[in-house]
C-alpha positions in Angstrom: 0.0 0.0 0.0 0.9 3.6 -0.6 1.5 4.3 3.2 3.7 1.5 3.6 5.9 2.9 0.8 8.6 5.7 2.3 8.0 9.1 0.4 4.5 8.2 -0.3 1.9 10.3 0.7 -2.1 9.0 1.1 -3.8 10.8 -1.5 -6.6 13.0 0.5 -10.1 11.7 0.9 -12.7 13.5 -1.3 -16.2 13.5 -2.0 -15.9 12.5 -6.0 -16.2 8.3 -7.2 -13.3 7.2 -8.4 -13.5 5.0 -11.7 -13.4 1.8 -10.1 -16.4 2.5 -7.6 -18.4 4.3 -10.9 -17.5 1.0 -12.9 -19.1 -1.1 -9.6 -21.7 0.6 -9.4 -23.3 0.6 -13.3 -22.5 -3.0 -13.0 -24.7 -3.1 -10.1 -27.6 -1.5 -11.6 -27.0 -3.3 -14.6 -27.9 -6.2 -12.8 -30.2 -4.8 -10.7 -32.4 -4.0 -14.0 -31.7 -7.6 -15.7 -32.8 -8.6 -12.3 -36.6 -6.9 -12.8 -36.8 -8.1 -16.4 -36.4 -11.7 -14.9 -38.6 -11.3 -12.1 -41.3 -9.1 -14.4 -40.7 -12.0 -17.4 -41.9 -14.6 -14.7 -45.1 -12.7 -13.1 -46.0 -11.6 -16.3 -48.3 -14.6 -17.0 -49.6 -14.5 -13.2 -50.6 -11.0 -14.1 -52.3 -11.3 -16.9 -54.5 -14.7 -15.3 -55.3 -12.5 -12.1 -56.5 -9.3 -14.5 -58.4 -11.2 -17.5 -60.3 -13.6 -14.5 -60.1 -11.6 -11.6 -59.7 -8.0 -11.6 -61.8 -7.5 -14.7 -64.6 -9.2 -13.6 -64.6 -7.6 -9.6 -64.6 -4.2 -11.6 -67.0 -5.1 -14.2 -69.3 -6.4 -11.3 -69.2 -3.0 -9.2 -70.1 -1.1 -12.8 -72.8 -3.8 -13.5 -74.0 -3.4 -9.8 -74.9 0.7 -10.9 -77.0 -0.8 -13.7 -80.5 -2.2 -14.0 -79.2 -5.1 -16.1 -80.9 -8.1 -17.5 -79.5 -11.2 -18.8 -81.4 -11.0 -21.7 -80.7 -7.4 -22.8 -77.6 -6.3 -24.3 -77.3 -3.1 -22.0 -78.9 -1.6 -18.7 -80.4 1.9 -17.4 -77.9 3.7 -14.8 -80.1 3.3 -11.7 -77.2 4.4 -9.0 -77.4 2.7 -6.1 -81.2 1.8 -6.2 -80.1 -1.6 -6.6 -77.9 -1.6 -2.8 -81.2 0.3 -1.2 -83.4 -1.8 -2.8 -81.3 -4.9 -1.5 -81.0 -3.4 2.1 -84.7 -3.1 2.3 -86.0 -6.6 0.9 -87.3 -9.0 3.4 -86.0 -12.2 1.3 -82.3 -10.9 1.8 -82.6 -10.1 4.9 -84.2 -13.8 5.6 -80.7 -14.8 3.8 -78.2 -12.5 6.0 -80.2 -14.4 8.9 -79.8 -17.7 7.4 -76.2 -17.4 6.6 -75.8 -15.7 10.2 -77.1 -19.0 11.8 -75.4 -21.0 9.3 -71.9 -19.8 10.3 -72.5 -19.5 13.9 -73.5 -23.2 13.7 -70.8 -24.5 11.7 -67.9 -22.5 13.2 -68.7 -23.8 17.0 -69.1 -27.6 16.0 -65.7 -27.0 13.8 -64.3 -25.6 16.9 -65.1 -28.3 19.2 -65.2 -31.1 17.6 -62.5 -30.7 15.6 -60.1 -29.9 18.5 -61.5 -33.1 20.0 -60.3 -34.9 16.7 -57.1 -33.9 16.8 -56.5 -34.4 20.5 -57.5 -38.6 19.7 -55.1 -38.1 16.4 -52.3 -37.1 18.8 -52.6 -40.2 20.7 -49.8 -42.7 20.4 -51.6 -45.6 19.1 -51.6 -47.8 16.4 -52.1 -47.1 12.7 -52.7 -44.0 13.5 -52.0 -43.0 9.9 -54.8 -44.8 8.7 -57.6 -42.9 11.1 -55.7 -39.6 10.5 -56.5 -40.6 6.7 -60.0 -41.6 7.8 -61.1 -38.1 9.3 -59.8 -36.6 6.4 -61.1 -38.1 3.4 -64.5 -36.4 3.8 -62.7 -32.7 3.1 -61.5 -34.1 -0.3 -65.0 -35.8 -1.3 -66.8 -33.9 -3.9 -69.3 -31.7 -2.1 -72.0 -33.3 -4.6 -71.6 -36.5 -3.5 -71.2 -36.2 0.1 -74.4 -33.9 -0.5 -76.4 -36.8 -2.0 -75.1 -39.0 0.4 -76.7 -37.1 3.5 -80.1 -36.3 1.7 -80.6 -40.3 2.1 -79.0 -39.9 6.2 -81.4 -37.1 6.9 -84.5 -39.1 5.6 -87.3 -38.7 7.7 -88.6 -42.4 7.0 -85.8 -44.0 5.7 -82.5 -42.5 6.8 -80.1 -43.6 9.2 -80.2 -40.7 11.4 -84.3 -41.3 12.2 -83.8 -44.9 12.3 -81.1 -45.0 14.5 -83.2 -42.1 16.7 -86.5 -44.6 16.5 -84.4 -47.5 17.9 -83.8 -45.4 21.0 -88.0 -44.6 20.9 -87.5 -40.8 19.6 -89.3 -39.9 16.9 -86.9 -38.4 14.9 -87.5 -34.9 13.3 -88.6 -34.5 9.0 -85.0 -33.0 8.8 -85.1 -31.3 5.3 -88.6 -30.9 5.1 -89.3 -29.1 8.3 -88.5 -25.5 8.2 -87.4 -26.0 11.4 -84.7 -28.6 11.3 -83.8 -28.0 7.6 -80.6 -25.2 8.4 -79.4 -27.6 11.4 -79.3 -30.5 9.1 -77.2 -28.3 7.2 -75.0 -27.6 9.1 -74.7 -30.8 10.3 -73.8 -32.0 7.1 -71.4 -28.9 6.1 -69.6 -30.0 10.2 -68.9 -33.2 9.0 -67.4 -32.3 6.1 -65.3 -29.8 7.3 -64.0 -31.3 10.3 -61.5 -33.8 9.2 -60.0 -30.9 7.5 -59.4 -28.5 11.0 -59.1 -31.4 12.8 -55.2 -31.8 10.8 -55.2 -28.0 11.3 -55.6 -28.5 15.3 -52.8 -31.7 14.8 -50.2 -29.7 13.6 -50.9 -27.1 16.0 -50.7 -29.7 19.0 -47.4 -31.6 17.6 -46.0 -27.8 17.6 -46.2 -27.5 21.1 -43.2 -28.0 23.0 -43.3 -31.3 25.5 -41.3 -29.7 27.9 -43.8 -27.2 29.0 -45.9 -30.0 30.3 -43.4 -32.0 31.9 -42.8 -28.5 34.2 -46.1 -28.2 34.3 -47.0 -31.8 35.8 -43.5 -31.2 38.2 -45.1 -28.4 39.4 -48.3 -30.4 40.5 -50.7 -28.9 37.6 -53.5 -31.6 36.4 -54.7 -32.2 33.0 -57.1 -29.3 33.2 -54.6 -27.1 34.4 -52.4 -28.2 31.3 -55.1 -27.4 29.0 -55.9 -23.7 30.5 -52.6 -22.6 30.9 -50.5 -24.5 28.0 -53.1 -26.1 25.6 -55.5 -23.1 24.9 -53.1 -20.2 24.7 -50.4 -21.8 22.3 -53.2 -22.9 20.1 -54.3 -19.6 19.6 -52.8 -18.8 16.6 -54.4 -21.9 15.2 -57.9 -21.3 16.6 -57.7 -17.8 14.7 -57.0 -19.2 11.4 -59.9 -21.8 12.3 -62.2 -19.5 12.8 -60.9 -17.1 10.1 -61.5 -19.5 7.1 -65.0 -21.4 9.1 -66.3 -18.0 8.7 -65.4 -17.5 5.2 -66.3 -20.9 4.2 -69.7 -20.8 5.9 -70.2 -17.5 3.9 -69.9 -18.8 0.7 -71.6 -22.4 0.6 -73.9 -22.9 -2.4 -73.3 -26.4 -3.5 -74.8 -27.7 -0.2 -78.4 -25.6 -0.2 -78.5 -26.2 -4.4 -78.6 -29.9 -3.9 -80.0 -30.8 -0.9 -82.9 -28.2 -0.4 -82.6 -25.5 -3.1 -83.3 -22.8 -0.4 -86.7 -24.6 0.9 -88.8 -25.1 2.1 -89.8 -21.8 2.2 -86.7 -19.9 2.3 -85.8 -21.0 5.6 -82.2 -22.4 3.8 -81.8 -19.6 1.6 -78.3 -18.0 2.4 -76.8 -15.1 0.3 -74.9 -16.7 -2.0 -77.5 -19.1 -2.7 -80.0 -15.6 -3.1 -77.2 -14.2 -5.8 -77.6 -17.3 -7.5 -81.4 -16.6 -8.0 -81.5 -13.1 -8.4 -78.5 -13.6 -11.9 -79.9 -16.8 -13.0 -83.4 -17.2 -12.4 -84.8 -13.9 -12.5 -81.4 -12.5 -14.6 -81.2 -9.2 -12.6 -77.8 -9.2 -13.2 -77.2 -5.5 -11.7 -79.0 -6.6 -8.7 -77.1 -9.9 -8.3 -73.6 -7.7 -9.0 -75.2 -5.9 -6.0 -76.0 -8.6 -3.4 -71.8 -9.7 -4.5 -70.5 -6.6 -3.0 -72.7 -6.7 -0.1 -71.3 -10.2 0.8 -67.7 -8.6 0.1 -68.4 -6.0 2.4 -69.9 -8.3 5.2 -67.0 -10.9 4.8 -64.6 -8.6 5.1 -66.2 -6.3 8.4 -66.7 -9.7 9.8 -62.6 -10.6 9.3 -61.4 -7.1 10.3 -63.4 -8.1 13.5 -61.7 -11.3 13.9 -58.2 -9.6 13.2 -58.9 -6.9 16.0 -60.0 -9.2 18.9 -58.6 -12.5 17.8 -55.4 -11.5 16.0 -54.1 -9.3 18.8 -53.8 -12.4 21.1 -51.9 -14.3 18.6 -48.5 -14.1 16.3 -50.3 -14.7 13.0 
């Protein structure tokens, strides 16, 4: 180095690049640049996908939801937002918030039980385990059809398993579907079952995350089995409670396949949920501004209803 050289002086510090560090650094945004072309070359498809299927048609939708539109004509009469104050003031859609209300409230407490309760016997050291893991959840990868078809025979009131198992017992079992009491509940029933092998594996890879060690102090310390669930169990699986509810609530928001098949929103509109009442407002009656309509009032529910969650539920867990 110069300053190990006698005679040589250090040549003062100043404020101006030398060559080498201007060379350095067009060679870094050089590949800086290359490295957007790349990255822009590979999202570009992505990109394209999300705005043909997805961003066109949510802005399209919000235009369409101004309109008086019909399925049958080829344009519609700007109305405003008559269609959202006609929609807050019809007694079928409220009937449908109500429905879909119960429907989740229903749904997301049996997922919440009895799933935790599945993964707790899935954690169990026993054997071929595997195989009733793989048991609890085949229902969450069976066509929603079939499993539909499958409980319209359980819920028979004269023939199905559920009645006949009840009139062994000397209960007369409820009409299930037919009764616009007991249709929703049979719903849900149905919709729990399908859904809870898939939390259940949620809840099991939130257990098997939980460090051992914290109950072996916890049994040193004299704590019992309910202590260990209080004070250990419940609070680590927060996190994984959160997303349970998160996605029961979204799921339970948008069912359709389950009310087209089984009861078609009957009998009497007692299982008619909003996305079930979109479908009948585009389709049957082709009020496609209105049905546009009723698809940003869902948005606009689903996502109050998950800011809610985030503020009480997300502030007690590392999400």
């Amino acid at each position: 180095m110069l300053r190990d050289v006698p005679g040589a002086e250090t040549p003062p510090v100043t404020g101006h690049v030398t060559p080498t560090g201007r060379v350095i650094d067009a060679l870094r945004s050089e590949f800086n640049r290359e490295e957007s072309r790349t990255a822009w070359l590979f999202a570009t498809p992505a990109l394209v996908y999300f705005c043909i299927f997805t961003g066109f048609p949510v802005v399209y939708g919000l235009y369409l939801s101004l309109y008086d539109w019909r399925l049958t004509a080829s344009s519609g009469t700007f109305i405003g937002a008559e269609n959202y104050r006609e929609l807050l003031s019809s007694p079928s859609f409220l009937t449908a918030v109500v429905n879909t209300g119960y429907f989740t409230a229903g749904l997301m407490s049996c997922v919440i039980v009895f799933s935790f309760l599945a993964a707790t016997v899935l954690n169990q050291p026993i054997r071929k385990i595997t195989v009733l893991r793989g048991v609890f959840y085949s229902p969450a990868v069976t066509s929603v059809v079939a499993i539909s078809i499958v409980w319209l025979w359980i819920l028979d009131p004269e023939y199905g398993l559920i009645n006949k198992s009840l009139l062994l017992l000397g209960i007369d079992g409820p009409r299930w579907l037919a009764d616009s009491r007991w249709a929703l509940p049979g719903l849900v029933l149905t919709a729990a079952w399908r859904s809870i092998g898939y939390f259940a594996v949620v809840y099991l890879a939130g257990l098997q995350g939980i460090d051992q060690t914290y109950y072996e102090a916890a049994s040193i310390d004299g704590a019992n089995w309910f202590g260990r669930f209080r004070h250990i169990t419940v609070p680590l699986l927060m996190p994984t409670t959160f997303f349970v509810v998160v996605m029961s609530v979204i799921w339970s928001f948008q069912v359709f396949p389950l009310i087209y098949v089984m009861t078609k929103g009957g009998p009497a509109g007692s299982t008619s949920v909003i996305v079930f009442y979109l479908y009948e407002q585009a389709f049957i009656h082709f009020r496609l501004g209105y049905a546009s309509a009723v698809a940003y009032v869902l948005f606009a529910i689903l996502f109050f209803f998950t800011v809610v969650q985030f503020r009480f539920l997300g502030k007690h867990t590392e999400v």
